[in-house]
N, C-alpha and C positions, 0 to 999 in steps of 0.2 A: 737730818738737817734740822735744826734748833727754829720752832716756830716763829719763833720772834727776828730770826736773823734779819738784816736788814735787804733790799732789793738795791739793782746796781742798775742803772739808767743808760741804756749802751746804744750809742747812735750808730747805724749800720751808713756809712754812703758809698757811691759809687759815681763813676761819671760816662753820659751817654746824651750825647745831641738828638732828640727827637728827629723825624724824619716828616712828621707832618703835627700840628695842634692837636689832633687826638690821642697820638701816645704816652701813653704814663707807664710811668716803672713801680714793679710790683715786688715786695720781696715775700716768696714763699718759701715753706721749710716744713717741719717734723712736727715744730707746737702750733698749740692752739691760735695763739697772736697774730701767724702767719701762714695761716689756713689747715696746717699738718697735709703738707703738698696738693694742696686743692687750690689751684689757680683763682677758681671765682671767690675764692675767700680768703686770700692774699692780701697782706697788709698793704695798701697804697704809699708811695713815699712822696716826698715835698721836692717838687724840685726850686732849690733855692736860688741857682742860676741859670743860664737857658742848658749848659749839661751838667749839670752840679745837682744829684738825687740824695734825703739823704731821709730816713727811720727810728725813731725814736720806741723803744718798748722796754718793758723793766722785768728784770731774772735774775734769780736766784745766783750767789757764788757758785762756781764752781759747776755749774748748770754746761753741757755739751749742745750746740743748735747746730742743727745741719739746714741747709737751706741753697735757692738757685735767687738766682735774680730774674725776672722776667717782665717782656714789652708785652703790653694789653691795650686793647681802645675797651672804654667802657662805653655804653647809652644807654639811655632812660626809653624802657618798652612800657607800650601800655597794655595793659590786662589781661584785652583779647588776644594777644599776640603771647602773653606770658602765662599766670596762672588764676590771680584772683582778679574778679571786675574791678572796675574802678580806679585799681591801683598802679603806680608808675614804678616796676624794678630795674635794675642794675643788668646791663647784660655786659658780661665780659668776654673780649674776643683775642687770644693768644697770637698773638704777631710773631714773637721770638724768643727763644728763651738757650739758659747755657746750658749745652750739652757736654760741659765734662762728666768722665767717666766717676769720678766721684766726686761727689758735690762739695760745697764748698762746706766747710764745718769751723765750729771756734768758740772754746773752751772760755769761759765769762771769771775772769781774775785780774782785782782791780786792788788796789786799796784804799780808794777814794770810792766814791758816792755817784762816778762817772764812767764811762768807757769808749772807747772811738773804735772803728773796726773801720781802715779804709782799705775799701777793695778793689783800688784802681779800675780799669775802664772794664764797662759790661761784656760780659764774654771772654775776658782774658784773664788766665791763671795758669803761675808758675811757669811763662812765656808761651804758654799754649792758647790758642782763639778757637773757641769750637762753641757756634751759636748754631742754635736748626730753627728752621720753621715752626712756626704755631702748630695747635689740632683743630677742628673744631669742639666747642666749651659749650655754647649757646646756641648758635648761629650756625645757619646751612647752607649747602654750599651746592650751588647750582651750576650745570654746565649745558649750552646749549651749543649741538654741533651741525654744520653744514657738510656738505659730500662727506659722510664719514662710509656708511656702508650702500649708497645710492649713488649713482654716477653724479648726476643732478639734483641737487635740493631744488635750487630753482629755475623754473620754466617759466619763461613767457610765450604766450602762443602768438603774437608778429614779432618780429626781430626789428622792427622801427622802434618798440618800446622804449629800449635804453641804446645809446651807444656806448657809455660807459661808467655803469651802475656801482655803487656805494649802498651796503647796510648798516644799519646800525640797530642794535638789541637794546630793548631798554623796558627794565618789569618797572610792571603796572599791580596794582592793587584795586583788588575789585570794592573794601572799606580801607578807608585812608586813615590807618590810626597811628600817633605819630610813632618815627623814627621805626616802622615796619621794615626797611632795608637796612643793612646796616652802614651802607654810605649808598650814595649814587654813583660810582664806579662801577665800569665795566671793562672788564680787560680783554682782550684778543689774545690767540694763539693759532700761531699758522705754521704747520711743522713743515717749514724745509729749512735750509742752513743759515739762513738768516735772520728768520723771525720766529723761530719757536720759545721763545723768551718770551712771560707775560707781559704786554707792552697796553699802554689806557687806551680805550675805543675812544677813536677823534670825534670832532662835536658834527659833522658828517658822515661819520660812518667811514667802513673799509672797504677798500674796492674786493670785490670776491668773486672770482672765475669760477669755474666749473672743473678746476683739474687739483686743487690745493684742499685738504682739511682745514677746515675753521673750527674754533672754543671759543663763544663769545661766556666767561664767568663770573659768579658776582654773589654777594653773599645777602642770604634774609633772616630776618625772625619771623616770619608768616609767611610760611610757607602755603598754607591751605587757602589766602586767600592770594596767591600769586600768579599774574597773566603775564605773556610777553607782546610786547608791541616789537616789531622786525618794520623798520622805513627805509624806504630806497629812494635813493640821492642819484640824482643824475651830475654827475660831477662835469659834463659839456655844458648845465645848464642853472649855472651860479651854482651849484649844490644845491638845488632846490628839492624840498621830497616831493620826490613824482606818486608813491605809491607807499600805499602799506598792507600788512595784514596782520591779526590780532590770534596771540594763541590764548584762551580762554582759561582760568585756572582748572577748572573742571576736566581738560585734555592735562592736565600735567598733576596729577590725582595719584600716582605712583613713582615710584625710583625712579625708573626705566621707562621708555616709550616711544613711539614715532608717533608727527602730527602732521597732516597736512592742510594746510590753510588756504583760501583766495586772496590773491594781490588784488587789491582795490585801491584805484586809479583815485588821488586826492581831489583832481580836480571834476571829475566827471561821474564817478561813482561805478564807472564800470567795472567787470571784473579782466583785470590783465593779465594773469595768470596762475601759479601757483606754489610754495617754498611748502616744503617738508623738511622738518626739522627733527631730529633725533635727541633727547636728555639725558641728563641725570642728576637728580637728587641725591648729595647724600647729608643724612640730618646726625648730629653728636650722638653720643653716648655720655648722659651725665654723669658725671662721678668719677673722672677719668682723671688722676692725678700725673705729677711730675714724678719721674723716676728717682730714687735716692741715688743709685746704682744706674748710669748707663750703659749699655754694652751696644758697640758697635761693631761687628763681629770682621769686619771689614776690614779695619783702620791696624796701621802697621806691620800687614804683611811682609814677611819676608819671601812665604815661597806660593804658591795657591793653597786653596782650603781643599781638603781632599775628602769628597764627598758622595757617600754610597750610595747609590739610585736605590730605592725601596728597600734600606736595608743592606741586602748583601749585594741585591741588583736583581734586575729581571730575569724570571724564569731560563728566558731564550736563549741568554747571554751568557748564563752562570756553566763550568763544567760541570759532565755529570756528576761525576765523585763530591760536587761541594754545593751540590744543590741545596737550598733554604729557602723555604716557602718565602715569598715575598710580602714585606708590608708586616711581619709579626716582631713579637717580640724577640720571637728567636734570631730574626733576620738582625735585627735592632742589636742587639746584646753581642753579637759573633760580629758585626762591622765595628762596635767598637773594641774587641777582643784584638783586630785585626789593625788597632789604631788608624782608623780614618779618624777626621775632626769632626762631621757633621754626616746626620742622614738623609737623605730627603725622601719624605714620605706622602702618600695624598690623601687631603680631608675631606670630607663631603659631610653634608647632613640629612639625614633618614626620617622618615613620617614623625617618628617621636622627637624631631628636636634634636637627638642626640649628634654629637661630631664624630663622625667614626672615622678610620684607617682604611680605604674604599679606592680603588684606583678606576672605575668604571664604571660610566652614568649607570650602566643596566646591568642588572643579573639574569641570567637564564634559569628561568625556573623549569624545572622538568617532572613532568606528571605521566602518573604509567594510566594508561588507559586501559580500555577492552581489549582483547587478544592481546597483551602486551608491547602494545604499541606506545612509544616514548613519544610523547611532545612537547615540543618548547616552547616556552613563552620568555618574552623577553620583558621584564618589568623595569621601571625606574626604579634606582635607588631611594629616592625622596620617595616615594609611594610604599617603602617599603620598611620596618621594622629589622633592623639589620643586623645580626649577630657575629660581627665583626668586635675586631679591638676596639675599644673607646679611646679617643683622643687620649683624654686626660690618663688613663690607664699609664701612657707611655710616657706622658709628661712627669709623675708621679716617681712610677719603678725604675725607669732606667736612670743608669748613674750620671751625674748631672755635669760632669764634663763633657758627655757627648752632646754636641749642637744637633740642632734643628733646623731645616730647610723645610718648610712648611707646605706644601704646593698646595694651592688651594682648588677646587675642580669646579669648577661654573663655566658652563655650557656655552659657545661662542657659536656666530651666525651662520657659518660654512659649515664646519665640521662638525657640529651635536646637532642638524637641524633637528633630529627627530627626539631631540628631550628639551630645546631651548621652550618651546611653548609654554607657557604656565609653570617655567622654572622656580626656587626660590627667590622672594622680593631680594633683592642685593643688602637693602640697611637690615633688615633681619636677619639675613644669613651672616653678612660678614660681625654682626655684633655679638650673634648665638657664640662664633668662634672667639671674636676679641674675649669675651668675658670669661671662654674655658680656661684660652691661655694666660689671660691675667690671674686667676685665680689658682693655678697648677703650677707655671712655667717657675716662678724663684727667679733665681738669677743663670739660667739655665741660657746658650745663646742660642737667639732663633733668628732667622729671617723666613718674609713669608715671599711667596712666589705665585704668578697666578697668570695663564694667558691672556685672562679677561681684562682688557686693559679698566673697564670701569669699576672692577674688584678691587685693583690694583691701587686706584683712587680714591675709594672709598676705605681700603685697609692703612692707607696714609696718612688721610684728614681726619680720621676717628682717634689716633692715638698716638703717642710721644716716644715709644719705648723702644718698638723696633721694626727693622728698616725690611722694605718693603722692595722688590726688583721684579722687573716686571719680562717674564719668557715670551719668546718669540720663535718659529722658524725662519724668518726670512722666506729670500726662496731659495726655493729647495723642489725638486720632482720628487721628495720620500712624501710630501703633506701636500695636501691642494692646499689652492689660495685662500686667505679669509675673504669678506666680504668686507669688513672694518677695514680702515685706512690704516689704523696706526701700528696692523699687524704686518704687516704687507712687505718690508723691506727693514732690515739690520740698523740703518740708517734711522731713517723713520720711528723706528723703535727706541733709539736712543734720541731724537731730539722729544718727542715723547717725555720720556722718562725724566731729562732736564725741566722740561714746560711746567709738570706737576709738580718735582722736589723730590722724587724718588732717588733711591741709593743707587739703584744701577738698572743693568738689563740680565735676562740668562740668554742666550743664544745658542740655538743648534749651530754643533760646530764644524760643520761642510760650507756654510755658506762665509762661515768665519777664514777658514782655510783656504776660499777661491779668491778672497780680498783682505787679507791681512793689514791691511791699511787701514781699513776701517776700527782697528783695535785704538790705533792712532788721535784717530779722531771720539772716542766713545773716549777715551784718558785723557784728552782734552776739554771735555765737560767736568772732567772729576766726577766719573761715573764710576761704579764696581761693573766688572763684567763676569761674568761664569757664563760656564757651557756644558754642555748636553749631548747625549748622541752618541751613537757605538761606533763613532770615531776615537771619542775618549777613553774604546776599551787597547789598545794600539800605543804602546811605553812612546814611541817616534810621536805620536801627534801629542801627549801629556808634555813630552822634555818642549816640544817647538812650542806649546802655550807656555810654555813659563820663559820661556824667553821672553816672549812676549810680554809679560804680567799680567798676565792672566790670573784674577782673582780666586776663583776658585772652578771645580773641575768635577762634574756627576758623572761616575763610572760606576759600571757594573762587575768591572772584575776587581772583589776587594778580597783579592788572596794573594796570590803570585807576584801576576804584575805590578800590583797595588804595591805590593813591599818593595820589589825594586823599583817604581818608582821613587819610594820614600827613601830607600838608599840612595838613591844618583842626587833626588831633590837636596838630600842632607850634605852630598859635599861638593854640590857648586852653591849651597849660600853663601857660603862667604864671598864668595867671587862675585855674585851676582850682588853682595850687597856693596859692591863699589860705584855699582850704575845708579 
C-alpha cells in the first residue's frame, strides 16, 4: 500500500437504549483504535440520541476490521484502590457484549473521503440475537452467603428478639477513597422457584428464615480495604434497625471463608446474638480479551454431545479386551478414533503450579520398609510434584476437533473433608488454569465443569470465552449428602446455575431418571443439561435422554455401545428434528 494513499473516515453506529446513566457503548476489535480486543481500551462511542451510538476512526482502503460491540460502566478510581498515588484512572466494567460466533468484520471501500457502516441494533446479526454477560475487567466480585453449608447463620439467643427479622448487607470501607465500590447495589439471590433471579436488596432489607439459601452480591475496586455491615430490620416495627453486626475487612482477607460475628442491639449495646457468614471473592484476570471466534459448544444441537468419561471411560467400566489406561493420551486419541465429540477429563494443580490430568485429591505413596513390609501413605496431590500428563500436553497434540469437558477437581465440604483444609486459594487455582487454557486451547471446544459451585463462579466471572456448567449429584444413596445448599438437590442446582449466568448443569442420571420432569423445567431456564453416571453405560437410558434433549451424555462405554448408539442417534434426527 502506497504511503501517501489517502485515509477514509468511517463512522461505525449502532442502536441500543441504555438501561441505567452509567452505560456507554464501546467498540472493540483486532486494531489498535479499538483496543485489539481489550475491552478496557476500547474505543468509546457518542451517543448522539438517547439509543443512537455512533464512532468515528480513520483506515486505510481496503484495510479488513473485525470487531464486537460492547456495554461497559466506566469510573474514576483513586490511587489507593488502582495503581499510582495520587492519580484518578478509568475503571472499566463489562456489562454485555455480542457473542456471535464470529464477530462482526467489514472490509473499508469507499470512493469518497467517507464511509457509514450501520449495524442495526446491539446484538443482532443476520437475524440472529446472541448478547452474554460481562467478565470481570477491573472490578471484584463479592458474594456474601446465609444457610449455605450451616443450618443457621443466624441465632438469637431469646426468641422475643425479632418477630419478624429483615437483613440487609451493605460494605463498608475501612478509608473512603472515592468511587471504592463500584456502585452501591446490592442484589439478592434466594434459590427456590421464584426468586433465584438477581433481584436489588430493598432499602430494609429481606426477610431471611433459617430453611432458604441467601447471595447477598456486589461489586468493588478495593477489595483490601472492604468490611460488611449485616442490619436487622424488624419489619413488626416500622422497619426500624433493631440490630447489627460488623465483618471487619481483616476477616474477609482471602477468596474463601466463614465469619462469625455478635448482633449488637442499636439501641442498648447489648450483645443479641450471633450471624455466620460464608464468602467469596473473586478478583479479574487483566488482560482477558474478547473472543474473535466464539464457540458455544452447546447451541444447535441436533442430537446430545456424546462424551467419553476419562478418555475411553473408567477402569471399572471399560471391557477387559478394550481396557485403556484412563486420563492418557492414549485413552484421549482412541475416544476420538471411536468418534465421540468431546472427552472429559480431570484437572488438578500439583506443588509446582503445574495443571495436570489427575482424577484424585491423594496418591498413595508406597515405601518398602524393614522385613519387607509395604506402607502406605496417602499424600495430596497439591503437595505433591506429579508426573502425570500436563494439561496443556493434551491441549496441544490432540487433534483439535476433539472437544473438551474440562472437569475441574476442588475439594468440597462433605465429601474431600480430609484435603478441603488448606486447599488451593480458589482465584489462584482457577486463573493458573484459565491462563493454560487460553494460551494452548486455539479454537479447540471446551466447556469446563466443576462440583464446586464457587469454582463454578469464579470460572464464569473471570472470562468470556467458554461456557461453564456446573455438576451435581442430586440425591442419590450412591454419594452422601454435601453440606453446601446449592449441591443438595437437581433443582436447586439449576436455579443455581440461572442466578449466576452459567450455561447449564451436569447431573447424575438416576436422580434424572426418578423425575423426568425436572428436565422440563431446567429447558425452561435455557439451561444445557448433560449427565453422568453408569446409567449412561446402558443404549435404553442414552435413546430415553435424547428424547428428552438431553444436551450431552458422559459414558464410559465408547466402543460397542457407543457406535450403536451413534447409529440409532443418526436415524431418528431427522425425525426428531421436527419437535
Amino acid at each position: 500500500m502506497a504511503a501517501s494513499e489517502t485515509t477514509i473516515s468511517v463512522t461505525f453506529q449502532v442502536e441500543y437504549q441504555p438501561e441505567n446513566g452509567n452505560e456507554k457503548l464501546f467498540l472493540c476489535g483486532d486494531l489498535p483504535v479499538i483496543g485489539e480486543w481489550q475491552p478496557t481500551k476500547a474505543l468509546r462511542m457518542t451517543q448522539s440520541t438517547r439509543s443512537h451510538w455512533q464512532a468515528n476512526i480513520n483506515l486505510q482502503p481496503r484495510t479488513t476490521v473485525k470487531y464486537r460491540y460492547v456495554i461497559s460502566e466506566a469510573y474514576q478510581v483513586q490511587d489507593e484502590v488502582q495503581s499510582e498515588p495520587n492519580q484518578v484512572a478509568d475503571a472499566i466494567i463489562v456489562k454485555k457484549w455480542e457473542s456471535f460466533n464470529i464477530c462482526r468484520h467489514q472490509t473499508i471501500r469507499s470512493s469518497s473521503s467517507t464511509m457509514k457502516v450501520d449495524d442495526g441494533a446491539f446484538g443482532m446479526k443476520d437475524n440472529e440475537i446472541a448478547i452474554k454477560k460481562g467478565w470481570l475487567t477491573t472490578e471484584s466480585y463479592v458474594n456474601i452467603y446465609l444457610n449455605n453449608s450451616i443450618k443457621e447463620s443466624v441465632v438469637f439467643w431469646s426468641q422475643k428478639t425479632f418477630i419478624a427479622p429483615a437483613i440487609k448487607v451493605t460494605p463498608y470501607y475501612v478509608q473512603q477513597y472515592p468511587n471504592t465500590g463500584v456502585n452501591t447495589n446490592v442484589y439478592i439471590k434466594i434459590l427456590d422457584e421464584g426468586n433465584h433471579s438477581p433481584k436489588l436488596q430493598g432499602n430494609h432489607g429481606t426477610f431471611c428464615d433459617n430453611k432458604s439459601f441467601y447471595a447477598f452480591t456486589f461489586g468493588t475496586f478495593n477489595v483490601k480495604e472492604l468490611g460488611v455491615k449485616l442490619e436487622f430490620h424488624d419489619l413488626d416495627k416500622s422497619n426500624s434497625t433493631t440490630a447489627t453486626a460488623y465483618i471487619v475487612p481483616s476477616r474477609l482477607s482471602e477468596s474463601t471463608g466463614r465469619v462469625t460475628s455478635p448482633i449488637v442491639c442499636c439501641t442498648s449495646g447489648n450483645l443479641l446474638g450471633e450471624v455466620t457468614i460464608e464468602y467469596l471473592v473473586v478478583n479479574p484476570i487483566p488482560k482477558i480479551k474478547l473472543p474473535e471466534v466464539y464457540i458455544d459448544v452447546f447451541k444447535s444441537l441436533s442430537r446430545p454431545l456424546l462424551i467419553g468419561h476419562r478418555g475411553m471411560g473408567a477402569h471399572d467400566a471399560q471391557d477387559a479386551e478394550y481396557i485403556v489406561e484412563e486420563n492418557t493420551m492414549e485413552a484421549f486419541k482412541r475416544a476420538f478414533e471411536e468418534k465421540v465429540d468431546m472427552v472429559e477429563f480431570d484437572i488438578q494443580m500439583d506443588a509446582d503450579g503445574e495443571i495436570v490430568i489427575y482424577h484424585d485429591f491423594n496418591i498413595d505413596l508406597h515405601a518398602l520398609r524393614a522385613r519387607d513390609n509395604i506402607k502406605c501413605h496417602r499424600c495430596p496431590v497439591k503437595n505433591l510434584s506429579v508426573q502425570q500428563l500436563k494439561a496443556y500436553a493434551a491441549l496441544v497434540k490432540l487433534d483439535k476437533g476433539l472437544g473438551f469437558n474440562l472437569e475441574i477437581k476442588f475439594p468440597t465440604d462433605e465429601r474431600h473433608e480430609d484435603v478441603a483444609i488448606n486447599y488451593q486459594d480458589i482465584n489462584r487455582f482457577v486463573d493458573k488454569i484459565l491462563k493454560v487454557v487460553y494460551h494452548y486451547a486455539g479454537e479447540r471446544k471446551i466447556f469446563f465443569s466443576c462440583f464446586n459451585p464457587d469454582v463454578c463462579i469464579a470460572l464464569f466471572m473471570k472470562q468470556p470465552s467458554y461456557p461453564v456448567v456446573y455438576l451435581t449429584c442430586g440425591i442419590s444413596d450412591l454419594y452422601p449428602v454435601y453440606k453446601d445448599f446449592r449441591c443438595r438437590e437437581v433443582k436447586t442446582a439449576a436455579y443455581f446455575a440461572v442466578s449466576e449466568g452459567l450455561k447449564g448443569i451436569c447431573s447424575l442420571f438416576r436422580p434424572i431418571s426418578k423425575d423426568l420432569h425436572v428436565i422440563e423445567l431446567i429447558k425452561k431456564f435455557n439451561l444445557a443439561i448433560c449427565t453422568w453416571g453408569n446409567g449412561n453405560n446402558k443404549l435404553d437410558n442414552i435413546k430415553l435422554q435424547r428424547s428428552y434433549g438431553i444436551d450431552g451424555i458422559i459414558c464410559d462405554r465408547c466402543d460397542r455401545e457407543l457406535q450403536a448408539c451413534e447409529k440409532y442417534l443418526g436415524r431418528i434426527a431427522e425425525v426428531w428434528m421436527q419437535f
